[in-house]
N, C-alpha and C positions, 0 to 999 in steps of 0.2 A: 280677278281683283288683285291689286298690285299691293304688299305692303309696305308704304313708305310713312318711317316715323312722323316725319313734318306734316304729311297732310293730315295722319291720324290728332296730332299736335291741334291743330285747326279745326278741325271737326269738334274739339271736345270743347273748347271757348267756344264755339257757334251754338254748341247744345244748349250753352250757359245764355242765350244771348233776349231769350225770353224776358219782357216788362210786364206789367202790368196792364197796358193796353193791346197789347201787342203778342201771337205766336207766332216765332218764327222756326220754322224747317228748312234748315239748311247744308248740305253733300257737299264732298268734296275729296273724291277717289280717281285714283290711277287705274287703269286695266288695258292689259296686252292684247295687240288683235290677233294674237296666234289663235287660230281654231283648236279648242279640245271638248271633248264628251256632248253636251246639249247645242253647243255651238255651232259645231259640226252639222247637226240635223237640223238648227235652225237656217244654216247656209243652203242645204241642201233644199231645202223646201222654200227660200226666196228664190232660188234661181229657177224650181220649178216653175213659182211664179213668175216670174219675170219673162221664161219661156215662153209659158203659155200666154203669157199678155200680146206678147211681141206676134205671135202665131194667129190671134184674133182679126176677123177682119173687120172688127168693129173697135177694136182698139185706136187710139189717139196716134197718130204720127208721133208726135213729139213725145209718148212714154217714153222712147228708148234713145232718144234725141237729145235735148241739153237737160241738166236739172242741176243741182249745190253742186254735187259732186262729181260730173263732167256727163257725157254722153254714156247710160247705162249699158250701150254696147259694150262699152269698155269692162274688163274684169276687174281691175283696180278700182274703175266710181263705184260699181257696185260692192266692192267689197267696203269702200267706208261705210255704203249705204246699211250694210248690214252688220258694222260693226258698232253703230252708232244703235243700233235697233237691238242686238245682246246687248251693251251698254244698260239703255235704260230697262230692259226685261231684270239683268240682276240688281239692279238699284233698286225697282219696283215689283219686287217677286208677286204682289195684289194683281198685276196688271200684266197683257201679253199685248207687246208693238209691234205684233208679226206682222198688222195688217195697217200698220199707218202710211199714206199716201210719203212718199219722196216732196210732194210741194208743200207737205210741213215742215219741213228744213229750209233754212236759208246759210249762204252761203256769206259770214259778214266781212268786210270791207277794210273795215276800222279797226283792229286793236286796242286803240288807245280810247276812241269810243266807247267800246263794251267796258273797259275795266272801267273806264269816268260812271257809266250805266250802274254797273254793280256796286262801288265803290257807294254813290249815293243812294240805292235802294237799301243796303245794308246797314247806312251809316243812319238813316230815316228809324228805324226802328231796333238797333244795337247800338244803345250810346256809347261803349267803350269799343265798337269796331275801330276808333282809327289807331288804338292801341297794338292792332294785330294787324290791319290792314298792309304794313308793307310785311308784314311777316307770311300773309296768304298769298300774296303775288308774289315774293319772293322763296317759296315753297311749291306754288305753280310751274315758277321756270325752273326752278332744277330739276323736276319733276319732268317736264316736258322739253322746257326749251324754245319759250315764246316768241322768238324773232322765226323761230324753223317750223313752227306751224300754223297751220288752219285753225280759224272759227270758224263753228258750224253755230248756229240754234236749234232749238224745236221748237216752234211757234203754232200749236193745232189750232185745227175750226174750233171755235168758240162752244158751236152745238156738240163735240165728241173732246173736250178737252181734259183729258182724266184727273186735270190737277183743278178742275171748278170747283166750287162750295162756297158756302154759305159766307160772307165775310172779309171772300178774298181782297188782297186789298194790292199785292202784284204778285208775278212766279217769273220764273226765268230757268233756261235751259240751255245753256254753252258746252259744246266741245271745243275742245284742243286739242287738234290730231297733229301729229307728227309721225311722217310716213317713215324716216331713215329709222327711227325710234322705234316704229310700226306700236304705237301707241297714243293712247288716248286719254287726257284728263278731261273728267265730265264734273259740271258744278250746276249744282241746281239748288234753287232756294223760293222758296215761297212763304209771303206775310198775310196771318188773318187777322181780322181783328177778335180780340179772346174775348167779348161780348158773345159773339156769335157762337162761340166754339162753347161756354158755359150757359147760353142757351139750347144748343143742341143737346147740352149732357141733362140738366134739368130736366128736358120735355122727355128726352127717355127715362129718367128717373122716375118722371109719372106715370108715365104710362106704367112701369112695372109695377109701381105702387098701385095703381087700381086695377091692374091686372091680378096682383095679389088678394086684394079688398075682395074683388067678385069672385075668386075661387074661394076662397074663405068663409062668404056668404052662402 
């Protein structure tokens, strides 16, 4: 994880960006793909897999054929592959993306797309996002340098999506890799509706509550 003022900047108006109908969680960090300490053994153990996938004779032709991030023969597609997968392991220290499939990534097309995408998801429930808005895309590209690189997504099955729950109402997941930089900005954001979120807190509140009651009895 990279420390850069501006994005920390960002991050702390988005913490703010909570209403009344509306949670929103929303990242926004730099990190280097140089390998060091956990990184290290998590590279080692994708390329295991990858080995062993390739070695199966029941494996898919096409595992190691095209995917986002080119033909996984190649050392370079798979190294985004598995930069992008430490990425969201430190973002998500709850969760391990050792083993998410490669065709939960897409590779997008559009730039101006995605920010238009973000841009109205944010601005849908942060009424003062357009206050900051050029100030997070203009903290993005110094940060990375958005004409020089890649978007990626994480778009998972629906049935293993670790950002579901009760309320959601959208999530999003972008990289912005830039190879000469050998860096990656990741932004991730997800809106629930805080109904659900204070009916979850409620119904465990009862429960403890009569969980209490009966020991007491």
């Amino acid at each position: 994880l990279l420390d850069i003022p501006s994005l920390d900047y960002i991050n702390s108006v988005l913490e703010s960006g909570n209403n009344g109908h509306t949670k929103l969680s929303c990242r926004l960090d730099a990190f280097s793909c140089r390998w060091v300490g956990n990184d290290k053994k998590l590279y080692k153990n994708l390329e295991t897999q990858i080995a062993e996938t390739s070695m199966s004779p029941n494996s898919p032709t096409s595992e190691l054929g095209s995917s986002p991030f080119g033909p996984l023969s190649l050392r370079h597609s798979r190294k985004i592959f598995y930069s992008l997968i430490a990425t969201m392991n430190t973002t998500f220290p709850d969760y391990d993306f050792s083993n998410v499939d490669v065709e939960d990534f897409k590779k997008e097309e559009s730039l101006t797309c995605i920010i238009n995408s973000i841009d109205t998801m944010l601005a849908s429930v942060f009424l003062e996002y357009l206050l900051i808005q050029n100030d997070l895309w203009k903290a993005v590209d110094q940060a990375i340098s958005l004409k020089e690189s890649v978007v990626y997504s994480y778009i998972p099955d629906p049935d293993s999506n670790p950002f579901s729950e009760d309320g959601l109402l959208w999530s999003f997941n972008y990289f912005f890799y830039n190879k000469k930089l050998n860096r990656v900005v990741f932004l991730t954001g997800r809106a629930v509706n805080a109904s659900s979120v204070n009916e979850d807190y409620e119904s465990s509140s009862d429960e403890y509550f009569f969980d209490d009651f009966r020991m007491d009895v």
